[in-house]
N, CA, C, O and CB atoms as a CASP TS submission, in Angstrom:
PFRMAT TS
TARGET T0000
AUTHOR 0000-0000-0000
METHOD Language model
MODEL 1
PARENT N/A
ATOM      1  N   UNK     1     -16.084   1.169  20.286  1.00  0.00           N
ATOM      2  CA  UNK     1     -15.808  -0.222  20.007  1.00  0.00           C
ATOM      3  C   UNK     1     -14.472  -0.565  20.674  1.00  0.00           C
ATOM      4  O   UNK     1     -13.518   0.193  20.501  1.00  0.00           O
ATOM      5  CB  UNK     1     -15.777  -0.502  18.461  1.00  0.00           C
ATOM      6  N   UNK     2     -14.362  -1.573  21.365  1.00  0.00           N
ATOM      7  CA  UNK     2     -13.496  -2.183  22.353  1.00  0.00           C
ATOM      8  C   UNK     2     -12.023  -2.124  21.245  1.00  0.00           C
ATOM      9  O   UNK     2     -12.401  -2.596  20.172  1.00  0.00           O
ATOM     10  CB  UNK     2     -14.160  -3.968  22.960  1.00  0.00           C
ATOM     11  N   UNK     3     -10.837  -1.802  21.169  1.00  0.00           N
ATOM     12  CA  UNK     3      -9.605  -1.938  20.710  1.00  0.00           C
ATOM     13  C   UNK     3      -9.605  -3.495  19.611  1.00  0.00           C
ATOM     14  O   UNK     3      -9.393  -3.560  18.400  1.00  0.00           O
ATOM     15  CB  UNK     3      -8.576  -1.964  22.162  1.00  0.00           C
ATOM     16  N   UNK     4      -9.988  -4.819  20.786  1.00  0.00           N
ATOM     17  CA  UNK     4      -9.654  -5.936  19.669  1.00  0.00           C
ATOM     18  C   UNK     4     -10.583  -5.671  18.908  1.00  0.00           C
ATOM     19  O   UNK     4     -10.226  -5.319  17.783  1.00  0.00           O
ATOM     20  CB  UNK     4      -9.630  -7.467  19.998  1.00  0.00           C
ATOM     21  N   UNK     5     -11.906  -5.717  19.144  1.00  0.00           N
ATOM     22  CA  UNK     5     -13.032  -5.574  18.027  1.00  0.00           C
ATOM     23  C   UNK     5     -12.869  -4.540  16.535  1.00  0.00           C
ATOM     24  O   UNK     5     -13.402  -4.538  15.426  1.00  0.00           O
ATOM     25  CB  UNK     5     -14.309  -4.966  18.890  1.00  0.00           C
ATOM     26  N   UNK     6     -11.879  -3.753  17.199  1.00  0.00           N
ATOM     27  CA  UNK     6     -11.682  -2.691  16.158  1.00  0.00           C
ATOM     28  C   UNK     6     -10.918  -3.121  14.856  1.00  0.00           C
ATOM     29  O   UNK     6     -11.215  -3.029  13.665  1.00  0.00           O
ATOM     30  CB  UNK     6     -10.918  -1.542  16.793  1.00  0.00           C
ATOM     31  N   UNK     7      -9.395  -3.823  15.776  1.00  0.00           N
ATOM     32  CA  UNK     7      -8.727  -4.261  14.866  1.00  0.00           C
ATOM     33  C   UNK     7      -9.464  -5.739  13.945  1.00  0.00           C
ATOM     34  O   UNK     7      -9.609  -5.803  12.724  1.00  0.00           O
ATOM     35  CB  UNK     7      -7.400  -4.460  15.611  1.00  0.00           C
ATOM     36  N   UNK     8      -9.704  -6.429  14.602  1.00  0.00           N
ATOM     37  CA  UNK     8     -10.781  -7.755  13.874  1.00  0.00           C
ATOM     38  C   UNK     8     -11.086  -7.324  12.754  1.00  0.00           C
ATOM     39  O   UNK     8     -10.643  -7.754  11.689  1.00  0.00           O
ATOM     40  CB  UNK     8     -12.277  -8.167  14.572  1.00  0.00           C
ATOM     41  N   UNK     9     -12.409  -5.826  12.996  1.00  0.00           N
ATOM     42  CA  UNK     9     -13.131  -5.408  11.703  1.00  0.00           C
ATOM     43  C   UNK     9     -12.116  -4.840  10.662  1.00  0.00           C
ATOM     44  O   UNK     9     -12.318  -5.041   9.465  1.00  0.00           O
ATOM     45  CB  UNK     9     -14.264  -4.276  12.018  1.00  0.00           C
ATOM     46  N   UNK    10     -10.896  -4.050  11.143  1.00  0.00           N
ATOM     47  CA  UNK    10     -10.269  -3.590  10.129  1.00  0.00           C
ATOM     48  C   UNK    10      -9.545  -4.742   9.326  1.00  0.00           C
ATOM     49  O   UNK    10      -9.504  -4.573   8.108  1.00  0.00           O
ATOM     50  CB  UNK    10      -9.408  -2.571  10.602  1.00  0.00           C
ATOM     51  N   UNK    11      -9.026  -5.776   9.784  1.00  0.00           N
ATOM     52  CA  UNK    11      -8.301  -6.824   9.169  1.00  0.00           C
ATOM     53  C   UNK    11      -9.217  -7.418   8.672  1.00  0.00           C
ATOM     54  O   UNK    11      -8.745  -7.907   7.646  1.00  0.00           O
ATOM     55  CB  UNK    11      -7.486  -7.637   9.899  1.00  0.00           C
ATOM     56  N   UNK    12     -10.965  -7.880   8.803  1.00  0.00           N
ATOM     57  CA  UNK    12     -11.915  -8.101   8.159  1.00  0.00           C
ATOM     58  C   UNK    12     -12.339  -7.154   6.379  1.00  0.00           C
ATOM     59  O   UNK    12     -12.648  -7.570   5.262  1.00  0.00           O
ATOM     60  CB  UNK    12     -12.810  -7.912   9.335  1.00  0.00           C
ATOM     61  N   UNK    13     -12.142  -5.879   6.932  1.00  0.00           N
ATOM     62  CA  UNK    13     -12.207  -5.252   5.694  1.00  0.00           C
ATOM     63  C   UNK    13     -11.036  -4.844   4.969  1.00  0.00           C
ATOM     64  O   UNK    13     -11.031  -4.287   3.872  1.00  0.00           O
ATOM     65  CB  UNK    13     -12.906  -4.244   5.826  1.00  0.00           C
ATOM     66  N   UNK    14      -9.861  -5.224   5.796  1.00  0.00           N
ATOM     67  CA  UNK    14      -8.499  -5.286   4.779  1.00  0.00           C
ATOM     68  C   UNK    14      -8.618  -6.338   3.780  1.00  0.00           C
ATOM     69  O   UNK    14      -8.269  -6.092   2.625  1.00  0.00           O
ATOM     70  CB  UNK    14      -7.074  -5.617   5.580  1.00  0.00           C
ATOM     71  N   UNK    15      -9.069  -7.468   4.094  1.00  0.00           N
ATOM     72  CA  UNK    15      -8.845  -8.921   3.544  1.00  0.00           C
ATOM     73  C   UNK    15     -10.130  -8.927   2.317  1.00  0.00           C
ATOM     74  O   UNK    15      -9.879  -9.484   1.248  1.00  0.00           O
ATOM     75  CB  UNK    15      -9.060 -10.314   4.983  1.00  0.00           C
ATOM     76  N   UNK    16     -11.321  -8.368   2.505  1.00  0.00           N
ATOM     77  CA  UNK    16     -11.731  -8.130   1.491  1.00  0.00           C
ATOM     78  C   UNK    16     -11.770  -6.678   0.462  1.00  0.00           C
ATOM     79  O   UNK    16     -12.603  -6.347  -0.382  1.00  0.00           O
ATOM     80  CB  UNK    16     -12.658  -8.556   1.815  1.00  0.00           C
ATOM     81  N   UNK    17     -10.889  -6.199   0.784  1.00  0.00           N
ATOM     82  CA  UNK    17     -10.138  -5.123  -0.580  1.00  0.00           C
ATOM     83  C   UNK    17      -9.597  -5.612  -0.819  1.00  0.00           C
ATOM     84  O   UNK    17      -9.799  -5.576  -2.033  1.00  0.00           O
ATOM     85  CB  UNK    17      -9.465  -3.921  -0.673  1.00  0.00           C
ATOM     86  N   UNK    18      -8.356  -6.646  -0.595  1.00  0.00           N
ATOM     87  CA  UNK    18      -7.417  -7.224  -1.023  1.00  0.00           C
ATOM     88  C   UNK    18      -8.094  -8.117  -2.018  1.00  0.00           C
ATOM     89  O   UNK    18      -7.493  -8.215  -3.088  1.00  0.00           O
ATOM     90  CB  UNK    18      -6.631  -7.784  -0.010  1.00  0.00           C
ATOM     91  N   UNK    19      -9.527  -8.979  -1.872  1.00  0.00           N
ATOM     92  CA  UNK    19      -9.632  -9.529  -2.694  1.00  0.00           C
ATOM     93  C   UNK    19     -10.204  -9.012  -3.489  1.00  0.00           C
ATOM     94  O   UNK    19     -10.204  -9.733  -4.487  1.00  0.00           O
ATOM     95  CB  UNK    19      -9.886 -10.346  -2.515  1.00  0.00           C
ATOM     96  N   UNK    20     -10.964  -7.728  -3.721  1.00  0.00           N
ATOM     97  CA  UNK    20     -11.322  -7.102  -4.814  1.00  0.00           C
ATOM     98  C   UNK    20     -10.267  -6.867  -5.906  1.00  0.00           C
ATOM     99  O   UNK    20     -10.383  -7.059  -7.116  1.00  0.00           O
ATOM    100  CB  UNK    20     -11.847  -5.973  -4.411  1.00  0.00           C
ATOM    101  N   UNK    21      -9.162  -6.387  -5.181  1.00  0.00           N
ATOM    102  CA  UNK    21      -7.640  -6.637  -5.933  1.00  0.00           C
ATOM    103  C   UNK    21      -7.712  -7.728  -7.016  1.00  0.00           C
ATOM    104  O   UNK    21      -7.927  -7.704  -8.227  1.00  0.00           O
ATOM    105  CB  UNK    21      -6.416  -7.181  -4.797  1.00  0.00           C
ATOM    106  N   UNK    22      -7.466  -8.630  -6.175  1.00  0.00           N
ATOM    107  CA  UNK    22      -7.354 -10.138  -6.957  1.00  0.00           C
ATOM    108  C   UNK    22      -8.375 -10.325  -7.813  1.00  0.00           C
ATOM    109  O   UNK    22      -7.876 -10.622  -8.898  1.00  0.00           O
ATOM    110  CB  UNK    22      -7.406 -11.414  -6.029  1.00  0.00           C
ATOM    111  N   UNK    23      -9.797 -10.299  -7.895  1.00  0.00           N
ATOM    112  CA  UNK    23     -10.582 -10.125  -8.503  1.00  0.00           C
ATOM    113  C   UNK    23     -10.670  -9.253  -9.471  1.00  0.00           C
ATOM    114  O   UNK    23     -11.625  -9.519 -10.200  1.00  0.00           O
ATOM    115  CB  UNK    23     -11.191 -10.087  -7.935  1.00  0.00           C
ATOM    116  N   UNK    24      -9.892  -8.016  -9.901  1.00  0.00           N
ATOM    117  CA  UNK    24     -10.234  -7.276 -10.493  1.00  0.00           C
ATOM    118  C   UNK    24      -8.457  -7.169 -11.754  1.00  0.00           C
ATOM    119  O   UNK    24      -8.174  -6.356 -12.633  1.00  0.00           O
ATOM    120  CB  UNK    24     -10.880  -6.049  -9.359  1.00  0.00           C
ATOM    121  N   UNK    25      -7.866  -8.105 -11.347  1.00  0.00           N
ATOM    122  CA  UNK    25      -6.816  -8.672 -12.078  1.00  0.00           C
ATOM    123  C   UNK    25      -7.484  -9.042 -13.832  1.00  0.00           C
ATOM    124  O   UNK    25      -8.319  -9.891 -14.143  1.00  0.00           O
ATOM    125  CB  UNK    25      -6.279 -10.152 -11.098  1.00  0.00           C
ATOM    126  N   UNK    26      -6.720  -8.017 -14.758  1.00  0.00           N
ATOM    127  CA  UNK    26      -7.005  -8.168 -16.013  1.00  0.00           C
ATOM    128  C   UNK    26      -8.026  -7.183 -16.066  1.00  0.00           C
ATOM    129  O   UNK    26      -7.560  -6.647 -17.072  1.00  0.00           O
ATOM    130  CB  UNK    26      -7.338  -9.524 -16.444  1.00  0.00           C
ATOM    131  N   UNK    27      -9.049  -6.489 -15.815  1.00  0.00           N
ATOM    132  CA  UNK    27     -10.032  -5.746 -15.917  1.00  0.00           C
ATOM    133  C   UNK    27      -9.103  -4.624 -16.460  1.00  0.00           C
ATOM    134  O   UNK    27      -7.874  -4.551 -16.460  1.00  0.00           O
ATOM    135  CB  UNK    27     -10.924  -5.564 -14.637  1.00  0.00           C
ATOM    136  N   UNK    28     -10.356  -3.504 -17.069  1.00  0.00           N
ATOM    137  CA  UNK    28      -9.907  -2.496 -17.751  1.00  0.00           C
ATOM    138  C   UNK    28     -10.276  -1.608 -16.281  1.00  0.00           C
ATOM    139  O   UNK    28     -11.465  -1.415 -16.024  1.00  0.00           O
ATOM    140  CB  UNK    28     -10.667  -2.166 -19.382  1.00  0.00           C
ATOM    141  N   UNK    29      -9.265  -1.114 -15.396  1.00  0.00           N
ATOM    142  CA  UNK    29     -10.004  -0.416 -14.248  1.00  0.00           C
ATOM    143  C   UNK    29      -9.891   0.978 -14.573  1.00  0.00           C
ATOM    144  O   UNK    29     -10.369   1.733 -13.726  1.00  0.00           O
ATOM    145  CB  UNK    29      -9.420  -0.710 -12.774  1.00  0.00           C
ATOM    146  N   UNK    30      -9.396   1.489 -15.550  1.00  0.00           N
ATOM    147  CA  UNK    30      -9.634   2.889 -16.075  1.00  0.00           C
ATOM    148  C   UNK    30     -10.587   3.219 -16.894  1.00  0.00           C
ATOM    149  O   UNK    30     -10.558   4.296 -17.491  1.00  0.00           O
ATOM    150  CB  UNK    30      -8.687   3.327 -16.662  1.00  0.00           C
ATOM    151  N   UNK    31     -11.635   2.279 -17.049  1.00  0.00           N
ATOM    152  CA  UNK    31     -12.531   2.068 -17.748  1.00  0.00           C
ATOM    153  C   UNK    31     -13.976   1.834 -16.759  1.00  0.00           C
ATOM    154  O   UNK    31     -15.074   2.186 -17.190  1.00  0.00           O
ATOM    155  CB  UNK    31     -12.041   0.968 -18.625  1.00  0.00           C
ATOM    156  N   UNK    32     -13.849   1.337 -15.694  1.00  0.00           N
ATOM    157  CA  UNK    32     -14.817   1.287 -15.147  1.00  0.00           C
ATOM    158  C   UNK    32     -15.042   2.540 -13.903  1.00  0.00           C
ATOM    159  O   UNK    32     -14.291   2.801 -12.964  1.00  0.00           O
ATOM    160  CB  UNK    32     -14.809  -0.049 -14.795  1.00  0.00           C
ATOM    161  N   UNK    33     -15.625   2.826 -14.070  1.00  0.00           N
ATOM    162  CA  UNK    33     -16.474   3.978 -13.241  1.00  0.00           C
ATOM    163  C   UNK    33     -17.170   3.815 -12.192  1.00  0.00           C
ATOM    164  O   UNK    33     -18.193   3.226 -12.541  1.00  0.00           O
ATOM    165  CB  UNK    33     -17.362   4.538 -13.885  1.00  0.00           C
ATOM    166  N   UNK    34     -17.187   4.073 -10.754  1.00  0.00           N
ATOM    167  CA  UNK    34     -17.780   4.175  -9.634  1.00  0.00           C
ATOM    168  C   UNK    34     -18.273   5.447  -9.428  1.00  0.00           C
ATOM    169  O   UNK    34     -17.686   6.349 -10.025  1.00  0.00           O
ATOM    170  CB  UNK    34     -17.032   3.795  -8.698  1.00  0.00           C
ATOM    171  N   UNK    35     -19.492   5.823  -8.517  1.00  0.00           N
ATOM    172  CA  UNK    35     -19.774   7.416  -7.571  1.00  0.00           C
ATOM    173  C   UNK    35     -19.182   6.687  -6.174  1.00  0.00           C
ATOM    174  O   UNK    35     -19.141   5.521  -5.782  1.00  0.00           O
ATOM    175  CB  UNK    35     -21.951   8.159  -7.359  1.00  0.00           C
ATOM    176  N   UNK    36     -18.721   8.050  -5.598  1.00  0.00           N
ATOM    177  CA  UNK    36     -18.233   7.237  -4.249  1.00  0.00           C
ATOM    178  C   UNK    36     -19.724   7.519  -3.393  1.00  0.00           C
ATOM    179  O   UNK    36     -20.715   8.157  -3.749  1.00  0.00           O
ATOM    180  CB  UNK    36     -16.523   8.038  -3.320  1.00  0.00           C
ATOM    181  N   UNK    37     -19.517   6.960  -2.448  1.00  0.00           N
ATOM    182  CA  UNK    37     -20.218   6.599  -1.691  1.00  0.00           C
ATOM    183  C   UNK    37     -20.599   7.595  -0.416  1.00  0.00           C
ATOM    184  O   UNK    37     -21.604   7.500   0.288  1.00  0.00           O
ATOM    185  CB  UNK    37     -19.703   5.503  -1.462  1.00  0.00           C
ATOM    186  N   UNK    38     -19.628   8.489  -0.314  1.00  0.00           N
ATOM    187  CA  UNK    38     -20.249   9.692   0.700  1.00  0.00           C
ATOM    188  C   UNK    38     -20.335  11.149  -0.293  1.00  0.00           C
ATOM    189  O   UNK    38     -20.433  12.215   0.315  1.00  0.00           O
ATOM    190  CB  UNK    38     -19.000   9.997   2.279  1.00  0.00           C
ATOM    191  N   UNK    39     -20.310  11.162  -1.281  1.00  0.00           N
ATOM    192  CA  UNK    39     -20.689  11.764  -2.199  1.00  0.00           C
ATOM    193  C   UNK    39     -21.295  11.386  -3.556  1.00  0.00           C
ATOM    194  O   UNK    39     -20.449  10.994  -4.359  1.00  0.00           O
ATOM    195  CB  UNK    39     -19.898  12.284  -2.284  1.00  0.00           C
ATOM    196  N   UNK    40     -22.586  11.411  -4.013  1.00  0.00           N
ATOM    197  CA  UNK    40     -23.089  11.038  -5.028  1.00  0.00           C
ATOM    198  C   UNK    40     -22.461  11.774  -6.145  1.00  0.00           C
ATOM    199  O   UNK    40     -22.273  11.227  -7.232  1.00  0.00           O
ATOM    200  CB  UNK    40     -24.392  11.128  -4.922  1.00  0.00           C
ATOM    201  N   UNK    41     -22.076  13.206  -5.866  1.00  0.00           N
ATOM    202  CA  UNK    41     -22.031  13.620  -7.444  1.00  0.00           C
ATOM    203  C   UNK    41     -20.550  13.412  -7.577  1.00  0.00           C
ATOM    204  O   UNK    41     -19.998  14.180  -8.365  1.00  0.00           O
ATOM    205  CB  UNK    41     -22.583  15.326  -7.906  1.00  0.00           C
ATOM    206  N   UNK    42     -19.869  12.617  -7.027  1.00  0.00           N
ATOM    207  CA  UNK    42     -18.204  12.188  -7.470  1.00  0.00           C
ATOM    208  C   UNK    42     -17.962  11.187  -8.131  1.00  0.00           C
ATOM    209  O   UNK    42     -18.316  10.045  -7.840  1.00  0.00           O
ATOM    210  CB  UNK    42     -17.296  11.908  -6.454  1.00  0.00           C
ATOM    211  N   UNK    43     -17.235  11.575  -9.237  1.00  0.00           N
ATOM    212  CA  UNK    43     -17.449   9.457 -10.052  1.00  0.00           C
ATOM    213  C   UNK    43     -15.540   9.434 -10.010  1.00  0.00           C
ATOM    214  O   UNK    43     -14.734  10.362  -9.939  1.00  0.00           O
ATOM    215  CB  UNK    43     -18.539   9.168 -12.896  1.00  0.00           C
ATOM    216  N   UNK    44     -15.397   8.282 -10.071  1.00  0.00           N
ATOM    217  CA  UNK    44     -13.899   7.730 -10.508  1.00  0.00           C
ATOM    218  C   UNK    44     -13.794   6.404 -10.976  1.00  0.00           C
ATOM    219  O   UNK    44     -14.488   5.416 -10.736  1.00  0.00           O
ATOM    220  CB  UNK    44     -12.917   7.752  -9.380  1.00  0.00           C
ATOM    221  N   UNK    45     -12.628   6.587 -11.811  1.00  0.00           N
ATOM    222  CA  UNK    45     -12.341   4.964 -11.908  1.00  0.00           C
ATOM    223  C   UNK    45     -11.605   4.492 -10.905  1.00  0.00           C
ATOM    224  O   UNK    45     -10.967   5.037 -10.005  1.00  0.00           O
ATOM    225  CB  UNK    45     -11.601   4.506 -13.123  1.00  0.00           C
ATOM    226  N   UNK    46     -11.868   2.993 -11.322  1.00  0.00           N
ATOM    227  CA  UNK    46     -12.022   1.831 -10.541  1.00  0.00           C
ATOM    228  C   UNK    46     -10.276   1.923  -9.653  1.00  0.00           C
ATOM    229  O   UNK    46     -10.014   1.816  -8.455  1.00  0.00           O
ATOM    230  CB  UNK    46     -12.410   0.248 -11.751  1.00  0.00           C
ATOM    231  N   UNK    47      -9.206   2.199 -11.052  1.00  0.00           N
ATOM    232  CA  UNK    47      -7.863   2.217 -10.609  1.00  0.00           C
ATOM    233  C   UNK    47      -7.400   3.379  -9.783  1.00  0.00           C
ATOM    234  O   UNK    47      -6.450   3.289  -9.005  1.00  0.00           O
ATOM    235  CB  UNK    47      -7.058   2.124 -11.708  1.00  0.00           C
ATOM    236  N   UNK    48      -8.293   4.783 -10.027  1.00  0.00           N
ATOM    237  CA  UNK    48      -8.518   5.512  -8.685  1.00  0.00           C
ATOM    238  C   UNK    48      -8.546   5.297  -7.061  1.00  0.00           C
ATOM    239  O   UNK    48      -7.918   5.609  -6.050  1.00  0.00           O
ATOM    240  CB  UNK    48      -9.489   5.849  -8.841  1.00  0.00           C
ATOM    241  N   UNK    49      -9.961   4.380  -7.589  1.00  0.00           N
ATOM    242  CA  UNK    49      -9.939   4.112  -5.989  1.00  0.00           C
ATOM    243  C   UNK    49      -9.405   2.473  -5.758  1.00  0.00           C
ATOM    244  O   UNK    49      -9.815   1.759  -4.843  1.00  0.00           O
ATOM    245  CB  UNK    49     -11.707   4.351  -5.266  1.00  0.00           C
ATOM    246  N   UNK    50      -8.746   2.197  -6.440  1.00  0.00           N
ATOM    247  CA  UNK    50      -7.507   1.358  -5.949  1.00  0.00           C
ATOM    248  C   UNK    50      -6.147   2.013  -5.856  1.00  0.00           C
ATOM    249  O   UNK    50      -5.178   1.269  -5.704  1.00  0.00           O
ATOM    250  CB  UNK    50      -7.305   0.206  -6.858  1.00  0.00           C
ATOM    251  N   UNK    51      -5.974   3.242  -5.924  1.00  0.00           N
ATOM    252  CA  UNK    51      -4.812   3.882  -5.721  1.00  0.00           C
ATOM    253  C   UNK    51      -5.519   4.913  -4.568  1.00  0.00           C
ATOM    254  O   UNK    51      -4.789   5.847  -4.239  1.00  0.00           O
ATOM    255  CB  UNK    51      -4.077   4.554  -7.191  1.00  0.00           C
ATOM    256  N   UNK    52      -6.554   4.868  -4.062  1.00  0.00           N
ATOM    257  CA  UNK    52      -6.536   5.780  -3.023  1.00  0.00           C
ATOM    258  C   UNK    52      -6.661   5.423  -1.789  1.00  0.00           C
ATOM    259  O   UNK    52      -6.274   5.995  -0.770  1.00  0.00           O
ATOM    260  CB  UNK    52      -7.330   6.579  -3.162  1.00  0.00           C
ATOM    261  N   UNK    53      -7.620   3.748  -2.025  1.00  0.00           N
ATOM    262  CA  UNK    53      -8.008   3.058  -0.532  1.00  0.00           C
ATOM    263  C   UNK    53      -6.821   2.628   0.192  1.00  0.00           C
ATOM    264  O   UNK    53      -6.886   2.423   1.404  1.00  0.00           O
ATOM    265  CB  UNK    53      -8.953   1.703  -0.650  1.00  0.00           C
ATOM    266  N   UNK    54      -5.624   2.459  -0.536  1.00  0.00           N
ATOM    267  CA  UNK    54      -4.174   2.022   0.517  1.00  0.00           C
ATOM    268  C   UNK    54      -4.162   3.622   1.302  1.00  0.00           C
ATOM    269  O   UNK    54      -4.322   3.659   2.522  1.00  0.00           O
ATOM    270  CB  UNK    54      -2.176   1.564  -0.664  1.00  0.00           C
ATOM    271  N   UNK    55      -3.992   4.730   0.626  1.00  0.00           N
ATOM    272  CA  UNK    55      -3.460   5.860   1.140  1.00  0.00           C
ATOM    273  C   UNK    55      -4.820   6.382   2.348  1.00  0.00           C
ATOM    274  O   UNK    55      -4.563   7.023   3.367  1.00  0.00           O
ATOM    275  CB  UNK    55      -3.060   7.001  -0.277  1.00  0.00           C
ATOM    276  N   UNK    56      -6.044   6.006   2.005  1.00  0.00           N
ATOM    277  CA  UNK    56      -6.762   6.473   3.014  1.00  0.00           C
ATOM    278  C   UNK    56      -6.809   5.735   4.032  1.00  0.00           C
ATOM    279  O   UNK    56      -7.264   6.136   5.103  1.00  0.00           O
ATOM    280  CB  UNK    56      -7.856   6.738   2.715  1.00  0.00           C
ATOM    281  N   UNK    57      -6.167   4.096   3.775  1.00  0.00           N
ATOM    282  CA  UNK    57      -6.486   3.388   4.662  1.00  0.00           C
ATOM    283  C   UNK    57      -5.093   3.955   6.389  1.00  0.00           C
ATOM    284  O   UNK    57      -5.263   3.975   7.609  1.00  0.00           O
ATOM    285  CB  UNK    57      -6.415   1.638   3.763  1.00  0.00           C
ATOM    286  N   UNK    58      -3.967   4.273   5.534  1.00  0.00           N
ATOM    287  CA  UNK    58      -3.295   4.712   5.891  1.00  0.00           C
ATOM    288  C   UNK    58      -3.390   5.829   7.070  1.00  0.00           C
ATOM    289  O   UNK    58      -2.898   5.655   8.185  1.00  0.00           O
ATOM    290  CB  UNK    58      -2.931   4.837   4.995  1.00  0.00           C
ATOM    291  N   UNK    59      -4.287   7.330   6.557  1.00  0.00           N
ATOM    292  CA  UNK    59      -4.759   8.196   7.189  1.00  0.00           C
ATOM    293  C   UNK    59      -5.632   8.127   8.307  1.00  0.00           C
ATOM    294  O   UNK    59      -5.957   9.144   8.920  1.00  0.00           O
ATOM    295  CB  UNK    59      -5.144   8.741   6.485  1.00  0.00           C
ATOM    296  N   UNK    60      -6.050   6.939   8.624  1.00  0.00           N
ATOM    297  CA  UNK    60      -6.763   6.542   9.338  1.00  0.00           C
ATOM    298  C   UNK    60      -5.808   5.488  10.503  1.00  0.00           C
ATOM    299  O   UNK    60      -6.054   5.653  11.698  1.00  0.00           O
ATOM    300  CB  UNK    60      -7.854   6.006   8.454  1.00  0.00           C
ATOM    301  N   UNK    61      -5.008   4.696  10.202  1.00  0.00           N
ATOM    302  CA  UNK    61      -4.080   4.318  11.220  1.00  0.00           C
ATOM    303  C   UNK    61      -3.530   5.259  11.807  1.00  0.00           C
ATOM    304  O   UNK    61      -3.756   5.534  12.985  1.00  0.00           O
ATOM    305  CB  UNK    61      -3.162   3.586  10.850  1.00  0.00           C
ATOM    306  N   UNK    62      -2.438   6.110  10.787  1.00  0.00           N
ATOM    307  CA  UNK    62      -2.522   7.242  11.911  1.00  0.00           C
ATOM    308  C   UNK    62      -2.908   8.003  12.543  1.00  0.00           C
ATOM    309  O   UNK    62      -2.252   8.484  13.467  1.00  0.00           O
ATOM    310  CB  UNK    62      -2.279   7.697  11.990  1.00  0.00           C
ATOM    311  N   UNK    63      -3.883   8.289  12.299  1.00  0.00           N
ATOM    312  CA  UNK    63      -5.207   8.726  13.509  1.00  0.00           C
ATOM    313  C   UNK    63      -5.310   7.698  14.687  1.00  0.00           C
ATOM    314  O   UNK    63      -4.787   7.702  15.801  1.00  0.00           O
ATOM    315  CB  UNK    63      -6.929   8.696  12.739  1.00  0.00           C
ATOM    316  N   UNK    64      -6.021   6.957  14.172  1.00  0.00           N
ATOM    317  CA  UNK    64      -5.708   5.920  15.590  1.00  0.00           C
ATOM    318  C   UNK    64      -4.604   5.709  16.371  1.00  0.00           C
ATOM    319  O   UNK    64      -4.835   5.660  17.579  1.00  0.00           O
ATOM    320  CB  UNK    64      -5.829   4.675  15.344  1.00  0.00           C
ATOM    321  N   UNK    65      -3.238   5.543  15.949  1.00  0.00           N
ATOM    322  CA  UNK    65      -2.060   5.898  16.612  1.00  0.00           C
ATOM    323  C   UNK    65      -2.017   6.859  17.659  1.00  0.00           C
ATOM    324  O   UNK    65      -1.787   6.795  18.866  1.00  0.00           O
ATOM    325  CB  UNK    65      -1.259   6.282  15.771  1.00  0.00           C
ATOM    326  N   UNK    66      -2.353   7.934  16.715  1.00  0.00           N
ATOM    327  CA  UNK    66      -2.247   9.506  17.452  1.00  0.00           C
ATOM    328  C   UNK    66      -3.718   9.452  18.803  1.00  0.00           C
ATOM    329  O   UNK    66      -3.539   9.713  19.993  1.00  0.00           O
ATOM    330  CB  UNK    66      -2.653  11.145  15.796  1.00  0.00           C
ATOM    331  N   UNK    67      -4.731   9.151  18.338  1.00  0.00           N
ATOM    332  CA  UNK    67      -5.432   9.002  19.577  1.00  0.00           C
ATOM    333  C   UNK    67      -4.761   8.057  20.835  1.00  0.00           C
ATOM    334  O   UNK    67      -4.708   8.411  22.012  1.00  0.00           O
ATOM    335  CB  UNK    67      -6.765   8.429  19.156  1.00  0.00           C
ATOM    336  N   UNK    68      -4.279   6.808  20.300  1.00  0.00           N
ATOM    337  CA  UNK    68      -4.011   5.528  21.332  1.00  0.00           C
ATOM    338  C   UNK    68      -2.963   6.217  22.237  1.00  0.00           C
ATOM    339  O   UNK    68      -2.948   5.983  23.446  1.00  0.00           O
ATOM    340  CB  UNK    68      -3.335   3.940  20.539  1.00  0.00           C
ATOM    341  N   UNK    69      -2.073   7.080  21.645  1.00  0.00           N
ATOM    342  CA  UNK    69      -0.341   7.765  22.100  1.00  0.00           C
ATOM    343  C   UNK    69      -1.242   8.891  23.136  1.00  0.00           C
ATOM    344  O   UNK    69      -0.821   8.864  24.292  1.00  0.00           O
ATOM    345  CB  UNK    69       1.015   8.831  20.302  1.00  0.00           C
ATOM    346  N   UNK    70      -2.426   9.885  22.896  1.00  0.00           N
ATOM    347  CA  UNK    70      -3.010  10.556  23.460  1.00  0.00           C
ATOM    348  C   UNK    70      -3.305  10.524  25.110  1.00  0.00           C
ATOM    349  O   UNK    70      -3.066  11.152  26.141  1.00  0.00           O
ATOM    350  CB  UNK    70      -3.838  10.491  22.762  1.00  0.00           C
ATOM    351  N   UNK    71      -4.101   9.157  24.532  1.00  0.00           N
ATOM    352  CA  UNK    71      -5.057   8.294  25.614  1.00  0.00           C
ATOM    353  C   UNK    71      -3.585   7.881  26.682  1.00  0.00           C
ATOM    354  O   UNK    71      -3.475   8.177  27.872  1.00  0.00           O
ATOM    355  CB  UNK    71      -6.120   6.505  24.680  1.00  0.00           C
ATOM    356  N   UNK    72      -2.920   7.389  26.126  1.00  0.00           N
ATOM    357  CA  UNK    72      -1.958   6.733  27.642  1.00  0.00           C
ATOM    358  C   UNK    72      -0.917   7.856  28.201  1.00  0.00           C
ATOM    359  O   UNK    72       0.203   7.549  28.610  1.00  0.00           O
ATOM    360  CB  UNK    72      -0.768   5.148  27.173  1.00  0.00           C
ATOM    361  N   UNK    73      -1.385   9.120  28.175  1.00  0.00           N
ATOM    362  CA  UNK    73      -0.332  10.384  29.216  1.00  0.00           C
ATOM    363  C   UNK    73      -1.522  10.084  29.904  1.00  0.00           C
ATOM    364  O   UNK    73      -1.753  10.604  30.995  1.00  0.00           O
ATOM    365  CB  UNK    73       0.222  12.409  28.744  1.00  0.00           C
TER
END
């Protein structure tokens, strides 16, 4: 996927976690329970994976960094 297209989709799916955020204002999120999604037999709460999607989102920029820094020697 072409560089702008990349960033588009990521600021596309930044903007809607952010509003799950907002949406999920007042909820009991230690109370609600998810399975993730590349593993069925993993469950967490909700405030889990709102404390993990910043940090993974993270692990993944720098990856991309580290490829982009790669690519231009």
């Amino acid at each position: 996927m072409p560089r702008p297209q990349l960033l588009s989709e990521f600021d596309r799916l930044q903007a809607a976690q952010e509003s799950c955020v907002v949406e999920a204002n007042g909820m009991k999120l230690g109370q609600l329970w998810i399975r993730s999604p590349f593993d069925r037999r993993i469950q967490y709460n909700m405030y889990s994976c709102l404390t993990i999607l910043p940090r993974h989102q993270h692990r993944h920029l720098w990856q991309a960094e580290q490829l982009w820094a790669s690519m231009a020697h």
